[in-house]
C-alpha positions in Angstrom: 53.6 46.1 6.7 54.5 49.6 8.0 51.6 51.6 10.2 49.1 49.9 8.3 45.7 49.6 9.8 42.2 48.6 8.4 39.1 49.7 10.1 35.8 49.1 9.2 34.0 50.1 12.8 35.2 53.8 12.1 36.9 53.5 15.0 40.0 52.4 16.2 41.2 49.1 17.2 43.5 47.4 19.9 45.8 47.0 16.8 45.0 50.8 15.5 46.1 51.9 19.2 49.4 50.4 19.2 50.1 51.6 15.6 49.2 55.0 17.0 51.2 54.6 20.0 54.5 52.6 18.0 54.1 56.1 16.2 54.3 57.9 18.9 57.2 56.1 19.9 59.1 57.0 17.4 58.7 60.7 17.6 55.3 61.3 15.9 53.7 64.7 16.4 51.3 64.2 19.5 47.5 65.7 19.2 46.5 64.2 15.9 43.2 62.6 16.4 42.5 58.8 15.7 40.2 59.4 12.4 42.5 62.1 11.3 46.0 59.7 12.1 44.5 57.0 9.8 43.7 59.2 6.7 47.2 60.7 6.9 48.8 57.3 7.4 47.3 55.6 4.4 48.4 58.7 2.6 52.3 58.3 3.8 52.2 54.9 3.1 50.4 55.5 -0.4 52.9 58.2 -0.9 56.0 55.7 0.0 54.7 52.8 -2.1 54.7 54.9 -4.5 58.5 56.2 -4.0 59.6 53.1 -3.7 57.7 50.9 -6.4 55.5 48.9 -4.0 59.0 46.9 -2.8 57.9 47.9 1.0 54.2 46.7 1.3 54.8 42.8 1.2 58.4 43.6 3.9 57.3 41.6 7.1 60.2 42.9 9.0 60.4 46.5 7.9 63.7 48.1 8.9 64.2 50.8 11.1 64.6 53.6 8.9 61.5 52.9 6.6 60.0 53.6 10.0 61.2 57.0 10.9 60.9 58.0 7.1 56.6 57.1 7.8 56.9 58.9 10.8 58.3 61.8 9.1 55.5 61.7 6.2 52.8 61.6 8.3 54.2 64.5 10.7 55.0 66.4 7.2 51.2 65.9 5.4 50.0 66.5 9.0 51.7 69.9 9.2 51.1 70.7 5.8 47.2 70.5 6.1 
């Protein structure tokens, strides 16, 4: 599953900080706070279910391009808010 995260402390989790940092990583804009990186990440990944039929949310190994095209969504709704 891509940057996908469930939280139910409102805060984030060992496994929230490495999908934050494995965003990072990848070139994600730095600065975005943890509650705010989670909204816009459910959005990208809402957004590129949507684009792509719901084919990428049951991928276990999710190629490399899917993931710089979820970095690139969430950097894009980020900047766009």
């Amino acid at each position: 599953m891509l940057f996908s995260f469930i939280s139910t402390s409102g805060r984030m989790s060992g496994k929230h900080l490495s999908v934050k940092f494995s965003f990072l990583q990848l070139g994600g804009a730095t600065g975005i706070e943890d509650e705010i990186f989670a909204r816009l990440e459910a959005k990208a990944r809402a957004q590129l279910d949507r684009l792509t039929f719901g084919r990428l949310k049951h991928e276990t190994d999710v190629r490399e391009n899917v993931k710089y095209c979820m970095v690139d969504l969430v950097n894009a709704i980020h900047a766009d808010e």
